[in-house]
C-alpha positions in Angstrom: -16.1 10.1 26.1 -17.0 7.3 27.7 -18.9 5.2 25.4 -15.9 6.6 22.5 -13.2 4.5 24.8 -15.9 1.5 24.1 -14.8 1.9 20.6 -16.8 2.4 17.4 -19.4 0.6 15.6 -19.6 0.2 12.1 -21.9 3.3 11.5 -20.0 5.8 14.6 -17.2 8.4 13.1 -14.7 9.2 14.9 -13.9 13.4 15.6 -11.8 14.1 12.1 -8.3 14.0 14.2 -9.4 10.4 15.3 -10.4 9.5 12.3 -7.2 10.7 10.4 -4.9 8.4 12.4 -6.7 5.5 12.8 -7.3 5.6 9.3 -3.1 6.2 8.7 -2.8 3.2 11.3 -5.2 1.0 9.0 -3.2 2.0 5.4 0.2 0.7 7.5 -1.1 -2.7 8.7 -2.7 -3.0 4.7 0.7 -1.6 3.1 3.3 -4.4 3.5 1.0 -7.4 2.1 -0.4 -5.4 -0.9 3.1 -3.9 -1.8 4.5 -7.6 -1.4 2.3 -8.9 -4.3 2.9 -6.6 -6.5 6.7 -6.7 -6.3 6.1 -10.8 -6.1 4.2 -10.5 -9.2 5.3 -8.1 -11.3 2.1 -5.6 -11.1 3.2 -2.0 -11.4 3.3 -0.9 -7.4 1.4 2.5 -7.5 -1.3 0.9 -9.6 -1.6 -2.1 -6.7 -2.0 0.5 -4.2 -4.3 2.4 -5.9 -6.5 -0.3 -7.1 -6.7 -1.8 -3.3 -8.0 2.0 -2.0 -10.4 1.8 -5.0 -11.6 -1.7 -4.3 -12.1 -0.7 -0.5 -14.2 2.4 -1.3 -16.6 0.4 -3.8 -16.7 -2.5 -1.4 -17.9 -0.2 1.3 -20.8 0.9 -0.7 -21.9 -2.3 -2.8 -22.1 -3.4 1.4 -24.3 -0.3 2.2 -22.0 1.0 4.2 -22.3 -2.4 6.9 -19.2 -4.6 6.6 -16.4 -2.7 7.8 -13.5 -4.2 5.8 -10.3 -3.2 4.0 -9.4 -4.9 0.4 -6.0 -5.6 -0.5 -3.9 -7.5 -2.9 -4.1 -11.5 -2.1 -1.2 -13.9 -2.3 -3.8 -16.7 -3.5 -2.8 -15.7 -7.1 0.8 -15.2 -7.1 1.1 -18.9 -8.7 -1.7 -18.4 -11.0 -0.6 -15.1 -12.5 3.3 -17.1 -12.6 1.5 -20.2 -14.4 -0.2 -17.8 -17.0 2.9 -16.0 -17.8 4.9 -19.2 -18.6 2.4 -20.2 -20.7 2.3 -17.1 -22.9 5.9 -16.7 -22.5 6.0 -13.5 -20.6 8.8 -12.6 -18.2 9.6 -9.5 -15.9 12.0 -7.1 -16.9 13.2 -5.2 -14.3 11.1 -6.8 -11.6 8.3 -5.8 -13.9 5.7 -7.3 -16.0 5.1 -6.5 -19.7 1.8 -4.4 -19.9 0.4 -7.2 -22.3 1.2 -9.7 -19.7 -0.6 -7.7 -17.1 -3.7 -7.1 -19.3 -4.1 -10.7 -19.7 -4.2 -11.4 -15.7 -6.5 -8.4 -15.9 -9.0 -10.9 -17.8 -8.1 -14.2 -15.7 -9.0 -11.7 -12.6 -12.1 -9.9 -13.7 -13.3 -13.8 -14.4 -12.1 -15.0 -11.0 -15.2 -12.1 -9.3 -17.5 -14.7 -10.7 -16.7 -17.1 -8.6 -16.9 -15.2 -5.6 -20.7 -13.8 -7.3 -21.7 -16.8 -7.2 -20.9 -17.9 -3.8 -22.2 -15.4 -2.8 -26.0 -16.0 -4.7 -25.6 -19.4 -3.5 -25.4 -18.4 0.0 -28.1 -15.5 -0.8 -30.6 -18.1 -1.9 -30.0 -21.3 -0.1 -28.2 -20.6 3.0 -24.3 -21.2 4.2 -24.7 -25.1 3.6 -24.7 -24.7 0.1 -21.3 -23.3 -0.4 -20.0 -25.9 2.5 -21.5 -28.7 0.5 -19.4 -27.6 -3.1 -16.5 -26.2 -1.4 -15.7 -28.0 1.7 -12.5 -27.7 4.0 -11.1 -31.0 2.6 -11.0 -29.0 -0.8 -10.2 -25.3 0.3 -7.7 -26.2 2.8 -6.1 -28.7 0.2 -5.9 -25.8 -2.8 -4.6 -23.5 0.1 -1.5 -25.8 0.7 -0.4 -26.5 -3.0 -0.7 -22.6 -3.8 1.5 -21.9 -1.1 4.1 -25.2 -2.0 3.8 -24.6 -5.5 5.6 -21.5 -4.9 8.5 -22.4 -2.9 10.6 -22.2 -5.3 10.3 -18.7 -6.3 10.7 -17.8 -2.3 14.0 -19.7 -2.8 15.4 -18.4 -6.1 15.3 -14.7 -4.4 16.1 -16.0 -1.2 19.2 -17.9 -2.0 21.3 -16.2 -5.4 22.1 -18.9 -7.8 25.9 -18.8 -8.3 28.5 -21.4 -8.1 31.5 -18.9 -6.4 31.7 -17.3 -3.3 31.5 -13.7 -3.5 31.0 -10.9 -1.0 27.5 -10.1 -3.0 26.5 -14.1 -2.8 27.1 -13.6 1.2 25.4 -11.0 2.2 23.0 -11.5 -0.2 22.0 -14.8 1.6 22.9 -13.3 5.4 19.8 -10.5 4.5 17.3 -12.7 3.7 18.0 -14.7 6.9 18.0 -12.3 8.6 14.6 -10.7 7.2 13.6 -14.0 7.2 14.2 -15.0 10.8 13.3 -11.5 12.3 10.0 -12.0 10.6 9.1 -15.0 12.4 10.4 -13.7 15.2 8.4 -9.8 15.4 5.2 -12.5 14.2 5.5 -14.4 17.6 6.8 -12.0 20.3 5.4 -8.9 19.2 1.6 -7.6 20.8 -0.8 -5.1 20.2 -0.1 -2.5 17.2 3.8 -3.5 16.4 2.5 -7.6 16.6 0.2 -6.3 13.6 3.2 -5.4 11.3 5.6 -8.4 11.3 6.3 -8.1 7.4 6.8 -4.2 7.7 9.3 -4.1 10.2 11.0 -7.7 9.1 11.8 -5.6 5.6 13.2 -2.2 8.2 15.1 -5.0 9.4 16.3 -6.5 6.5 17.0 -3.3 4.8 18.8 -2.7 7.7 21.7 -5.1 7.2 21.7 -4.4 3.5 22.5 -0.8 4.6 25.2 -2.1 6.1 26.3 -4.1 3.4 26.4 -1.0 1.6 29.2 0.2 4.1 31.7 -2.6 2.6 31.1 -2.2 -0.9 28.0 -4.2 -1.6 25.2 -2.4 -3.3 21.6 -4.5 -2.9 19.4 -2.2 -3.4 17.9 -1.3 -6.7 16.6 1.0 -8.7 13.5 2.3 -9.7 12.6 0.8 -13.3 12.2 2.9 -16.1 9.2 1.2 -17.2 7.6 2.1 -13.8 7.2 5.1 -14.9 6.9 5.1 -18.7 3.9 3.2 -18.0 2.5 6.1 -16.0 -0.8 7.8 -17.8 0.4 10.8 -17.0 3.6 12.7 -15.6 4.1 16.1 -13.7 7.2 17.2 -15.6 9.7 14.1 -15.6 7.6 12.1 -13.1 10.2 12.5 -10.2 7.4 13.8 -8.0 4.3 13.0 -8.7 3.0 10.5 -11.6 -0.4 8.7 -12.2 -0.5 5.2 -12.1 -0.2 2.9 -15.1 -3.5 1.9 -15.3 -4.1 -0.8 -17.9 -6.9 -2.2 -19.5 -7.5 -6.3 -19.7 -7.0 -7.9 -23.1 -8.9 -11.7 -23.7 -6.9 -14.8 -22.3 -8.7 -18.0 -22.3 -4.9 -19.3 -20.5 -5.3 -16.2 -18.1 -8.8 -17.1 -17.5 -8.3 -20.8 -16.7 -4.9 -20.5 -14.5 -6.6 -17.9 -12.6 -10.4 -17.9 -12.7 -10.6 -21.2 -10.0 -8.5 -19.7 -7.7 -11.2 -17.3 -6.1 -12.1 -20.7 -4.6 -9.5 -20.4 -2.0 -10.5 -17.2 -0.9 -14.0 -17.7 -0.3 -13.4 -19.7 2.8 -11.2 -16.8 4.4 -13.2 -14.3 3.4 -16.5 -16.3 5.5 -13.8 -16.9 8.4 -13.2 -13.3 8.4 -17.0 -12.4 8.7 -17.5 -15.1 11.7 -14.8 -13.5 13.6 -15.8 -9.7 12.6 -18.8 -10.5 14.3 -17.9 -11.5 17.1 -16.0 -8.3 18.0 -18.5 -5.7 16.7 -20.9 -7.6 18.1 -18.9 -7.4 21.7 -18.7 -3.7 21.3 -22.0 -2.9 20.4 -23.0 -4.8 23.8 -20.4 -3.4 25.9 -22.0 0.5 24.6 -25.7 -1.0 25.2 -26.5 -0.6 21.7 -28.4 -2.6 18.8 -26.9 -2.9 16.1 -30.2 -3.9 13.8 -28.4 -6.3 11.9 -26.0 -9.4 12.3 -22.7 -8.8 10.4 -23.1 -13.1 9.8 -26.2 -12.6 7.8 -24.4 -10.3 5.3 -22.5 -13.1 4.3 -23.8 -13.0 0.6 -22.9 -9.3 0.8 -19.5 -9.4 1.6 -19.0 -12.3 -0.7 -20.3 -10.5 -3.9 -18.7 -7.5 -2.9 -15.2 -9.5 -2.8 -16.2 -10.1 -6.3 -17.0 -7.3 -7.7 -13.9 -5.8 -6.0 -11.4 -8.4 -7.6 -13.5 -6.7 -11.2 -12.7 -3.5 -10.2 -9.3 -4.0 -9.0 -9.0 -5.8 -12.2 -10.2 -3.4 -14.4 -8.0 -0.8 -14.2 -4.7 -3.0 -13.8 -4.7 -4.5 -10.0 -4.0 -7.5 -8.8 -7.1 -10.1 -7.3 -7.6 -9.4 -3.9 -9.8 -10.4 -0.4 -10.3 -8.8 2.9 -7.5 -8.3 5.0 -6.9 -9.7 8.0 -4.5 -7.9 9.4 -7.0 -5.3 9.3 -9.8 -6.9 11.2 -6.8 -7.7 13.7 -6.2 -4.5 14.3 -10.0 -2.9 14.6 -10.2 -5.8 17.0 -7.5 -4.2 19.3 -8.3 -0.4 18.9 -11.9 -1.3 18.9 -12.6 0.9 15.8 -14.7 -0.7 13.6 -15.8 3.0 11.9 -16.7 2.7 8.4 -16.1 6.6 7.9 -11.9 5.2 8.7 -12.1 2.6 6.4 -13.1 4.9 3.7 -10.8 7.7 4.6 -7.9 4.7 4.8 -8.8 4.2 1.2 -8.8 7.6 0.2 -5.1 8.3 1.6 -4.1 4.9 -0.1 -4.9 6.0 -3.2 -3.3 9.8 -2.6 -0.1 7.8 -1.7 -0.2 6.1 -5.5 0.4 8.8 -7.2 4.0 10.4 -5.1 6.8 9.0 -6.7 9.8 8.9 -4.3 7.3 6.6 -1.7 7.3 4.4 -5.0 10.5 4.6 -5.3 11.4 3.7 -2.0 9.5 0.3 -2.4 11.0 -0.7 -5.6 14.5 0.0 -4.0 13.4 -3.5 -1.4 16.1 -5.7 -2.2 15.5 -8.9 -3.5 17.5 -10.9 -0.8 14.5 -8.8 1.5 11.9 -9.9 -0.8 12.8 -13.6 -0.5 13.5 -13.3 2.8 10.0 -12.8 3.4 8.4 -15.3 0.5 9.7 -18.0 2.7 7.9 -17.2 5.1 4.4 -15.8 3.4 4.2 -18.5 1.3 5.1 -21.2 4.0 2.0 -19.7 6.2 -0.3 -20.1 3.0 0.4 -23.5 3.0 0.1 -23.7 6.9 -3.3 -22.0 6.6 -4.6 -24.4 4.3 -3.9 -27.0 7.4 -5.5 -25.1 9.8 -8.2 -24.7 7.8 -9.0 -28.4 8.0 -8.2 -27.9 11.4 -10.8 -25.6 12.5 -13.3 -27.5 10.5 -12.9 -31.0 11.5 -11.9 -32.5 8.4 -12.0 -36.5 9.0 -8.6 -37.7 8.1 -9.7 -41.6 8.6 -12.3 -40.4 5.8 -12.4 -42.4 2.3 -13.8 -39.9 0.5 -11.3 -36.8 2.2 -8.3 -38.5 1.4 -8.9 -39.5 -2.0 -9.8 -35.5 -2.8 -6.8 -34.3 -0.3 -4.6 -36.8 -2.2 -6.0 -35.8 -5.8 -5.6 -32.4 -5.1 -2.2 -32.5 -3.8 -0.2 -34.4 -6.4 -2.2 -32.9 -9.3 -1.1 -29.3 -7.6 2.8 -30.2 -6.6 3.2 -32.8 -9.2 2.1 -30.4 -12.1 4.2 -27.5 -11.1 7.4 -29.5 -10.7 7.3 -31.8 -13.7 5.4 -30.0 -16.2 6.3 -26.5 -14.7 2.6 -24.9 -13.9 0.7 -26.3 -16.9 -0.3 -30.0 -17.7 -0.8 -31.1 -20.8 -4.2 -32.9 -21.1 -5.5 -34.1 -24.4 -3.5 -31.4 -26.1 -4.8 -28.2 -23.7 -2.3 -26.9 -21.1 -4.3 -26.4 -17.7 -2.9 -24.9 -14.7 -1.9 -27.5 -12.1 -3.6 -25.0 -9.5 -6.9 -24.9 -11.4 -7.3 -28.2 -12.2 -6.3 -29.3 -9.3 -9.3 -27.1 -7.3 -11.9 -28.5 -10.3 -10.7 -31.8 -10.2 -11.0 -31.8 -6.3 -14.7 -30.5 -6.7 -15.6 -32.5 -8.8 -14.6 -35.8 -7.3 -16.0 -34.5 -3.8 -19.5 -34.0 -5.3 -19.1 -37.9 -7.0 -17.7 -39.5 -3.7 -20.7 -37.8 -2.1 -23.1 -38.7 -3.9 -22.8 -42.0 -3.0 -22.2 -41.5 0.2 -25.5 -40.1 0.7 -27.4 -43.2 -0.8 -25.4 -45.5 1.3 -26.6 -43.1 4.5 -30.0 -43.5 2.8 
């Protein structure tokens, strides 16, 4: 008993009424960001879910059962996938994507695992330096701020409705998503240990809260279930209203879907490494505090975990998910119950994808309303753009630096300036690239020149 209130290292399970709730405590900290990007983007929800407890279970073997880590739907992509889909012409009906539309992200993300394979190599066969030297903060942190900017106008549009009278539906439409909105923030800052791990869960309770309310008057803001939600399913218990499988989709070729989204695993592969450093640290801590040896250093399996985030976003991909990356609201919260167990992490992925396939929990989600929804883009998409600063932050980036300014500046107006004058896509001796993507390549590519000759000068 003694060493179990030490906590659990990655290979220790739990006794299976343990086990059970930790692993319900992990699904709850993973629900509220994975559930958010589908609804943000348009992905059918129970498939999102599914897909992320998929992901999870394959990432925990193509690991070898080491890296104890949850995958879940990333909000990296939310401007690729919205790029892609003006470019093709798509839009959501009903809060939904057309299939097609979906299949060609499908392609754009099963692409995008490339990038993270082959970060992973390099690191594999050269050593950490190697991705450093392509993919330093000055870039990452840069392509982390315009993804976030880029989409602050979508936060907006659901945030704020876009009429030109008062009405009661206008107000309290705009008093819910301040009210989600600020009570967010709020849960985010005050909040410790378990509850300070689900800000964005209980900032919807709250915002769904007052729209209850709003109900009392007269004012209807929630929503219903859309019919394609379930017409999409692959296959129904009688009329679906209890328990459907989830509309799994197949990806169709899109070069547009391949080059708005493909670059964008470059973002991710800095959090993903972060992640790994600080995982360490506390399994490491825990493994000391039990007098144990772990055999291995969860920092060496670097190339693991980063080929396994790729493979995942394939998987995830392949049967109709969004892209995705290791959670960190997960590794928060193995850091505070001290349960790194990979036997929960599997059994969290398992009940994930049990919950995909119960309607009425899907219907409960899709009900959110969109005042909520916005409520809390304003904030998710404002802390993307804050985590590309405190990326160069953490790393030192020198701001007096030629070389860092010209790629932070390149990369910022090419980003920002694409999305608001050309809407997403610039035109560029007659192609239509995504201001994201070219952006990150243009940022890369200029780093390695401006290097170059720095080196010879140092020589």
């Amino acid at each position: 008993m003694k060493n179990e209130a030490l906590g659990y290292l990655p290979e220790e399970r739990p006794s299976f009424g343990r086990l059970l709730l930790y692993a319900i405590q992990q699904v709850i900290v993973m629900f509220p960001a994975t559930v958010t990007v589908a609804l943000v983007t348009g992905f059918q929800v129970s498939t999102t879910i599914f897909a992320s407890g998929l992901a999870t279970l394959c990432f925990l073997l193509i690991t070898g059962r080491k890296i104890p880590l949850y995958y879940g739907s990333s909000f990296a992509y939310l401007t690729a996938i919205a790029s892609m889909c003006a470019a093709e012409g798509f839009e959501k009906v009903d809060g939904i994507l057309p299939t097609e539309a979906i299949q060609y992200a499908q392609f754009g993300i099963i692409l995008s695992g490339f990038v993270s394979i082959a970060a992973g190599l390099l690191v594999r066969f050269f050593g950490r330096k190697a991705v450093e030297t392509i993919l330093p903060a000055s870039v990452t942190g840069s392509v982390a701020m315009i993804i976030g900017l880029t989409l602050a106008g979508n936060a907006l549009s659901d945030a704020i409705p876009n009429v030109t009278e008062v009405s009661a539906q206008s107000i309290w439409w705009t008093v819910v998503s301040l009210v989600t909105l600020i009570s967010t923030i709020l849960y985010s800052k005050y909040l410790k240990g378990f509850l300070g791990q689900l800000p964005l869960l209980l900032g919807a309770l709250t915002g769904c809260a007052v729209a209850a309310a709003a109900c009392l008057t007269g004012t209807n803001l929630f929503r219903e279930m859309p019919a394609a939600a379930l017409e999409a399913s692959a296959w129904k218990l009688g009329n679906g209203s209890l328990f459907a499988v989830p509309a799994f989709s197949f990806p169709k070729v899109s070069w547009t879907a391949a080059l708005a989204i493909m670059p964008i695993a470059i973002a991710t592969i800095p959090e993903s490494t972060a992640h790994m450093y600080q995982l360490d640290i506390y399994v490491s801590d825990v493994a000391r505090k039990k007098g144990k040896t772990m055999g291995y250093s969860l920092i060496d399996l670097l190339d693991r975990n980063l080929i396994g985030d790729g493979l995942c976003d394939m998987i995830s991909g392949f049967i109709g998910g969004p892209a995705g990356t290791n959670y960190g609201e997960n590794i928060s919260t193995m850091a505070i119950t001290r349960v790194f167990s990979i036997p929960v992490l599997a059994a969290a992925a398992v009940i994930a994808m049990v919950i995909s396939f119960f309607t009425p929990l899907i219907q409960v989600i899709y009900g959110i309303p969109l005042a909520v929804i916005g409520g809390l883009e304003v904030y998710l998409f404002g802390a993307i753009a804050a985590q590309g600063v405190a990326i160069m932050i953490e790393k030192k980036v020198d701001m007096f630096s030629a070389r860092n300014i010209a790629v932070i500046a390149a990369i910022m107006v090419i980003g920002i300036g694409g999305n608001y004058t050309f809407g997403g896509n610039i035109p560029f001796f007659g192609m239509q690239i995504p201001c994201i993507a070219g952006a990150a390549v243009f940022g890369i590519l200029l780093n390695l020149l401006l290097s170059i000759g720095e080196k010879k000068a140092e020589a």
